[in-house]
N, C-alpha and C positions, 0 to 999 in steps of 0.2 A: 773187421771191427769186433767182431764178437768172436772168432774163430779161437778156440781152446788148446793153444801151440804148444808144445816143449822145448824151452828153450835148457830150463835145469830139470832132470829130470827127477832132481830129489825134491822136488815142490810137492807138498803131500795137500790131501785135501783137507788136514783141517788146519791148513794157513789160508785158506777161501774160504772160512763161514763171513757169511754177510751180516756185517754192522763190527766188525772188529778189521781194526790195523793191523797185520801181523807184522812183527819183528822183522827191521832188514835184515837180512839175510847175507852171509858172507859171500863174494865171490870175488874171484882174482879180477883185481885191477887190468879195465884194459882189455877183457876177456870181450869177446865178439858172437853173436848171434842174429842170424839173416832170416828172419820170414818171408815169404812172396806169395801173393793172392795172384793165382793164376787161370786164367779163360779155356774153358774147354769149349770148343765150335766142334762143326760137322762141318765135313768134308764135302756135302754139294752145293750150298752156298756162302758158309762160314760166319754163319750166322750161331749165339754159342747155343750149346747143344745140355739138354741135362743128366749128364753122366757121372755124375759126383760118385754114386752107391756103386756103379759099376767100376771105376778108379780106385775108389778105395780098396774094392773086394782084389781088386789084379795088385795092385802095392803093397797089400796086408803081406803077398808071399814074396815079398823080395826085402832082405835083408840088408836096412838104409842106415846111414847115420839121422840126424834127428827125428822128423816127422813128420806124415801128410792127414789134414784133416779135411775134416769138409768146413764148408763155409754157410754166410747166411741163405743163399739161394745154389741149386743145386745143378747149376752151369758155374760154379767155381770149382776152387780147391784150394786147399792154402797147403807149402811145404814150409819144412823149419830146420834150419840147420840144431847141429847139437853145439855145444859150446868151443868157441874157433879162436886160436889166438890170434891168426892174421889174416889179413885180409885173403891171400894164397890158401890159407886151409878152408876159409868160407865160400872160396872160388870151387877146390878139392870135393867137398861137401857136396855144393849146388849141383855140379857136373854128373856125380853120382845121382842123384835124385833126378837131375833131367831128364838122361838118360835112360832113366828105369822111366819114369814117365812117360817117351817120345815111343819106347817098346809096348806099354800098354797100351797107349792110345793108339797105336796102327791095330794092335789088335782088334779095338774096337772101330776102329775105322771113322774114328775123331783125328783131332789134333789140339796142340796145346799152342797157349798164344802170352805172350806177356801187354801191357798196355795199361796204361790205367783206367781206359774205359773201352767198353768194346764200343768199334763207329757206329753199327748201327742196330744191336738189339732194343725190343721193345718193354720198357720194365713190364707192363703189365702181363706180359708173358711167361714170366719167371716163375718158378716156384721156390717156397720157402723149404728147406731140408727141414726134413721132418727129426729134428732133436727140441726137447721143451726149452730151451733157453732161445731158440732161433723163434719159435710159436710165440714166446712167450713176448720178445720185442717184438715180433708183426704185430700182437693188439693192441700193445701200447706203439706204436709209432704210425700202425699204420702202411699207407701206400709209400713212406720212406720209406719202411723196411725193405718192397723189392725194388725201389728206384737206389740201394743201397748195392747192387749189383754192380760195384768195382771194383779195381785194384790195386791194392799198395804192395810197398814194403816197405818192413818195420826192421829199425835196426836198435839192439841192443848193445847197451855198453855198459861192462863191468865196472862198479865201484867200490874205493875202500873203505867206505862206510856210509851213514844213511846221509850226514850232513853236509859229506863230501859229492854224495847225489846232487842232493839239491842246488849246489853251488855247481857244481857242471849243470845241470837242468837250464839254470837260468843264463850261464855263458853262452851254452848252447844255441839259447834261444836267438843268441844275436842273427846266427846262421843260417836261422829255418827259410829265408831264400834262398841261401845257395843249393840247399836242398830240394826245394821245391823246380827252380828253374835247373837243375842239373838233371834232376829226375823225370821232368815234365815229358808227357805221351800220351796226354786222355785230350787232345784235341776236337775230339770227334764226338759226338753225342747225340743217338735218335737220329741219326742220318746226315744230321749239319752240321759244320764247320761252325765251333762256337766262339773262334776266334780267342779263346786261352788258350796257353799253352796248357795249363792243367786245370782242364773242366772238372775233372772230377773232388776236389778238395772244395768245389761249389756244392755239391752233397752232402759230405763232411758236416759243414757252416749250417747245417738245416736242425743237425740235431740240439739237444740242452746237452750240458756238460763238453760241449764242443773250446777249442779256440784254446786260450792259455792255463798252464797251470796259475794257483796263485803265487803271490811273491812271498816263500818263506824259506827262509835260509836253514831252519833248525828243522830235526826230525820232531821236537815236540811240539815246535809252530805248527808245525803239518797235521801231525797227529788230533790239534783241539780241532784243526779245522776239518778233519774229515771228522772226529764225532759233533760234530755242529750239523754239518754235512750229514750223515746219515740219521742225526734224529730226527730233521725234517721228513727223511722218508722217501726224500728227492733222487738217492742212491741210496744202492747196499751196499756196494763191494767197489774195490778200486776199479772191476773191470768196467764197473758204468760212468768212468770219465772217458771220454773222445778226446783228449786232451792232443797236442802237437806232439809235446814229449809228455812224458809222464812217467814217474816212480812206478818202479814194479819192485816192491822190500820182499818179493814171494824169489825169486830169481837174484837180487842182490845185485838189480840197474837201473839205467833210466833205457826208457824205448822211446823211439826218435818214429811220430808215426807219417810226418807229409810228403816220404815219398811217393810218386807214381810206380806201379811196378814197372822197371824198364823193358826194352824189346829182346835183353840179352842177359846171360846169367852173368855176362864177365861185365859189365857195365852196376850193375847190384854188388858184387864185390867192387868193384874200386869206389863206390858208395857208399859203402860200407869201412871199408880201408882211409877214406876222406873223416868218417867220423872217428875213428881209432887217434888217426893223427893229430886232429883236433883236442880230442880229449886229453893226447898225452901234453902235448902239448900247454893245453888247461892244470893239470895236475903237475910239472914238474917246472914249468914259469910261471904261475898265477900270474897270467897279462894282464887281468884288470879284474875288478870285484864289481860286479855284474847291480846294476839301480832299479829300484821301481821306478825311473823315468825313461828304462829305457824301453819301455812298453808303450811309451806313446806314442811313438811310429810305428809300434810294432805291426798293427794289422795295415797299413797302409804299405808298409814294405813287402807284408805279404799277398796283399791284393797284388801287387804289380808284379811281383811274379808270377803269382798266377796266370795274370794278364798275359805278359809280354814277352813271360820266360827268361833267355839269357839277354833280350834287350831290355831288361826292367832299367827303373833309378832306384837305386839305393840311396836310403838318407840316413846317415851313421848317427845314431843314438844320442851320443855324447856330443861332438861337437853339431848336430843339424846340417853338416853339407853332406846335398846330392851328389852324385856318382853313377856313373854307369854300373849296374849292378858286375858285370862281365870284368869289371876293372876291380871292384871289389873283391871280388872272387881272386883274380890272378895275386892281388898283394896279400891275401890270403895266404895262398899258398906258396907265396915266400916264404913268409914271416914261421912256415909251420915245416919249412924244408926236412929240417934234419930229425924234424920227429919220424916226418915219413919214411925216409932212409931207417931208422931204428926202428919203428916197428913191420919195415918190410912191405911198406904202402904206396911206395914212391913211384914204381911204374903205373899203377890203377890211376893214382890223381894226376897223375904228367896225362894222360891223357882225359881227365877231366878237362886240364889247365888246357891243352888243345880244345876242347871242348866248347869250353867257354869262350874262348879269343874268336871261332869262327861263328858263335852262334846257333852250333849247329846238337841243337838235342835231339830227344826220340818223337817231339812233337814235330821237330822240324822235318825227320824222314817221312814218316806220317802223310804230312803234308804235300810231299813233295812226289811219294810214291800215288796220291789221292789225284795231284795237279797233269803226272804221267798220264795214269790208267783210267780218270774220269768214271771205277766201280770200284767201292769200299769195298765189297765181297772181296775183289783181288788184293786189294790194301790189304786186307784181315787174311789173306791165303799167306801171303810175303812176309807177313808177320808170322807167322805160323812157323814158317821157314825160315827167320830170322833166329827164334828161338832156339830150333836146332841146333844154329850155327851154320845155314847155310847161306847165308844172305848178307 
């Protein structure tokens, strides 16, 4: 949520003073950048562990592509790839940083875990990483700030200009299911089965500035609406929208934020390679010009994936009929084949499109590894392992 990534490295600080829009920003169309909010546990009950200052100090001396920051409480960590054109180079990317990751952490005799919520840490246990912007949300939010102790990943997508954002932004928006329930792995929370597939984006929903962008097609609609926006006081800066997606004009994209971080770094790339082909898709067919009416299923379609995952219903915008969400997905990614083939995305979402037809997400292993071994501690060990790549 609040973690300070590098996606472009030429973003300077004074495109982030607070109460000013800065200029979008050029970036190549289509250009790809993969965050991932990641769980650091200990090794004798896998409960997570707060290692953050120690992690960073072991990664400072290893020589990455993008970057590892810390997060709001300090049993996280976030990494970031640097700017990827396919989904392959953002796979390339993660694998390096894993790796460097999976080394320091034996060192310290942790482990690292993906999941959108760890089963069964206790928020009031957490501590806040001591940076003033992390302090500075704990007193304005309060006990959300360590019950904020989750993980996503945020995927960015390069655009050819601010207006052409926005108009993906809101296409986009159709999809933030398929997202959600492809992504979905925070099953578990405080020890219970909470019966979503993604508990965690019920955290999310807690804060102000959470849920949708609004509906504006122009950069200079946007524009009065954040100075409107900031002269209440209500924000400063673009980074205090929560939004689903949201314009990032410092980077020159829009960031896609509802995923779960997944249990795998190759399952975050083909998630990433799903929103590539989507977008080219969006950009080189214009399939449809996106309504303010289509927002009024919108959070109901996202409740139910949340809910039910890849059994949601889906109820399509435009005409109002229901749908197996699972079914929505698969003629999805018909209709978007030969983008994927062109931007080199096509084996990542074929196994999506598996994915999908059985049901079967990272909530669902979760689940099932939970239903085996009847002790999350081992769930969270398996995950640990999963993460590697050995599971």
């Amino acid at each position: 949520m609040a973690g300070e990534s590098r996606f472009d490295a030429a973003a300077s600080a004074s495109s982030r003073r607070e109460g000013v829009l800065e200029p979008f920003r050029h970036s190549a169309a289509l250009s790809l950048g993969v965050e991932l909010e990641l769980q650091l546990v200990n090794t004798n009950d896998y409960d997570l562990a707060p290692y953050s200052d120690e992690m960073l100090r072991l990664m400072s001396r290893v020589a990455l592509p993008g970057a590892v920051v810390p997060e709001m409480t300090s049993s996280m960590i976030e990494i970031s790839t640097g700017v990827c054109q396919s989904s392959a180079h953002v796979l390339g990317e993660l694998t390096q940083i894993r790796d460097a990751l999976v080394k320091c952490a034996d060192k310290l005799n942790i482990a690292i875990a993906g999941g959108g919520t760890h089963p069964f840490q206790q928020w009031h246990e957490q501590r806040i990483y001591d940076r003033p912007r992390f302090h500075e949300l704990s007193q304005l939010y309060g006990y959300l700030t360590k019950q904020f102790t989750i993980f996503g990943q945020h995927v960015h997508i390069g655009c050819p200009d601010a207006d052409s954002a926005l108009l993906m932004l809101h296409r986009m928006s159709r999809y933030i299911p398929h997202f959600i329930a492809l992504s979905a792995s925070s099953p578990f929370v405080q020890g219970q089965d909470t019966q979503f597939d993604s508990a965690r984006l019920n955290s999310v929903f807690a804060f102000p500035m959470s849920g949708r962008a609004p509906y504006t097609l122009s950069w200079t609609e946007f524009s009065a609406f954040f100075a409107k926006t900031t002269r209440t006081g209500v924000v400063k800066s673009m980074k205090d929208f929560y939004w689903d997606i949201r314009p990032k004009p410092e980077y020159g994209t829009i960031e896609i934020r509802v995923f779960d971080t997944p249990l795998t770094i190759e399952r975050a790339a083909a998630l990433a390679g799903y929103v590539q082909a989507l977008a080219s898709w969006f950009l080189h067919e214009q399939p449809f010009m996106p309504l303010e009416d289509d927002y009024m299923v919108y959070t109901y379609n996202r409740f139910q994936a949340c809910r039910f995952g890849l059994d949601a219903v889906y109820v399509d915008p435009v005409s109002g009929e229901q749908m197996a969400l699972r079914d929505h997905i698969a003629a999805t990614i018909g209709q978007i084949g030969a983008h994927a083939l062109a931007v080199g995305a096509a084996p990542g979402i074929e196994l999506l499109r598996q994915s999908a037809e059985m049901g079967a997400n990272d909530a669902r292993w979760l689940r099932e590894r939970q239903a085996r071994e009847r002790l999350l501690a081992e769930v969270s060990r398996q995950a640990t392992e999963r993460f590697r790549g050995r599971v």
